[in-house]
C-alpha positions as CSV (number, residue, x, y, z in Angstrom):
1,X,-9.3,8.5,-17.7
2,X,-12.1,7.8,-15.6
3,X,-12.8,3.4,-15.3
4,X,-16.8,2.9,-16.3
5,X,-19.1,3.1,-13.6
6,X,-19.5,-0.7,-13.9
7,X,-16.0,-1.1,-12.9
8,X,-15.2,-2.1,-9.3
9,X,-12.0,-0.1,-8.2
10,X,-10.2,0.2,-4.5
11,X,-8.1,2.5,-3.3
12,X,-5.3,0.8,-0.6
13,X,-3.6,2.5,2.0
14,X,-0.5,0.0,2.9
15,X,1.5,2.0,6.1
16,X,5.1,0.2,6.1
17,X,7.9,1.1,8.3
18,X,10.3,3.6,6.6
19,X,13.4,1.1,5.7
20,X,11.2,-0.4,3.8
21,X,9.2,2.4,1.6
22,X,12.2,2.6,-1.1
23,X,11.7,-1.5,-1.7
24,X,7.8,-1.1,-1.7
25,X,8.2,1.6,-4.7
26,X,10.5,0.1,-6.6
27,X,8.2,-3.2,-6.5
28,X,5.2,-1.2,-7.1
29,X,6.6,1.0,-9.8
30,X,8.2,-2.3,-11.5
31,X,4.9,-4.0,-11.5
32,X,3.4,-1.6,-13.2
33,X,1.8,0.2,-10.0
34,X,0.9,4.2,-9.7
35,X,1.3,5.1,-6.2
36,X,1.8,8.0,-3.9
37,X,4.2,7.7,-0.8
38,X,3.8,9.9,2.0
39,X,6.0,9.8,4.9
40,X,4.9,9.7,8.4
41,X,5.3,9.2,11.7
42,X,3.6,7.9,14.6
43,X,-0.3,6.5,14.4
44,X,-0.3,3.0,14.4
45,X,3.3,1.5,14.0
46,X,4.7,4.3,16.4
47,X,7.3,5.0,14.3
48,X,8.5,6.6,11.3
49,X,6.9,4.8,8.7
50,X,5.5,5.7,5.0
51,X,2.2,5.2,4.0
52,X,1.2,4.5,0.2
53,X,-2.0,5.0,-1.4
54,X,-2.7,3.0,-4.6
55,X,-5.5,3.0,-7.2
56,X,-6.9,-0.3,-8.6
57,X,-9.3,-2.6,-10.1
58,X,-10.5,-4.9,-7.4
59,X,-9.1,-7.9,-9.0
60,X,-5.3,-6.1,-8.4
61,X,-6.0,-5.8,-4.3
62,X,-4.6,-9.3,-3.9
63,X,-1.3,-9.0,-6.0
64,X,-0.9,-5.2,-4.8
65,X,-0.8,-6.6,-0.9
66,X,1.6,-9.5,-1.9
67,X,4.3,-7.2,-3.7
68,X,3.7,-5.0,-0.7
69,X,4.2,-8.0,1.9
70,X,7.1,-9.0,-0.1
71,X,9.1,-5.8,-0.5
72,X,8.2,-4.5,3.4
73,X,11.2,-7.1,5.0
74,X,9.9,-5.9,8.2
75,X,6.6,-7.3,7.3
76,X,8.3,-10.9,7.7
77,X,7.5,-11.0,11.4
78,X,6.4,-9.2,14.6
79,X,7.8,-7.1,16.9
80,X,8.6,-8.3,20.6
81,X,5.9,-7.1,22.0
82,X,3.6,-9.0,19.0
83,X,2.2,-6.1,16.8
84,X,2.8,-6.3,13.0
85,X,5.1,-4.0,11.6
86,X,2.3,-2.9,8.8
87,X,-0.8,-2.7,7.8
88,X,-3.3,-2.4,4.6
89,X,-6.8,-0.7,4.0
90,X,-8.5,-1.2,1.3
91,X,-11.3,1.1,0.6
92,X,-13.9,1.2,-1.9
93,X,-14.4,4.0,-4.6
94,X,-16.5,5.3,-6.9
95,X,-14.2,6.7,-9.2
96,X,-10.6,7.5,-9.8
97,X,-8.8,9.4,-12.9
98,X,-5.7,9.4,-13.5
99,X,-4.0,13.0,-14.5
């Protein structure tokens, strides 16, 4: 069902580095998450890595990104060279149903 048009929602992109997409769904699914994982490679970690697209109310963005941070153990640091081994969008929407 569609949310009311009064409702701000967010869709997040959250790109991860592969070893860690099976954690990120289970933490998602367990919190009570829908998401969609699509696996990847290249674009801006240069390596395989998964990317997950979530639906949510804007109040959820916060706790979405912290399970995400949490469950990504690469996410814990950098790499040598000082990039970030992931990284969120969060997008604004007009609508979302789910099917």
């Amino acid at each position: 069902m569609a949310a009311s048009p009064d409702e701000v929602q967010r869709l997040i992109f959250a790109v991860v580095h592969r070893d860690d997409a099976e954690s990120v769904t289970r933490i998602l699914v367990e919190s009570g998450y829908r998401a969609t994982r699509i696996d990847a490679q290249g674009g801006f970690l240069r390596r395989g890595n998964a990317v997950f697209m979530v639906g949510v109310a804007a109040e959820q963005v916060d706790d979405v990104i912290e399970k995400v941070r949490g469950a990504a153990r690469h996410a814990s640091g950098q790499s040598k060279s000082g990039s970030a081994y992931g990284i969120v969008f969060v997008v604004r929407v007009d609508a979302f149903a789910r099917l």
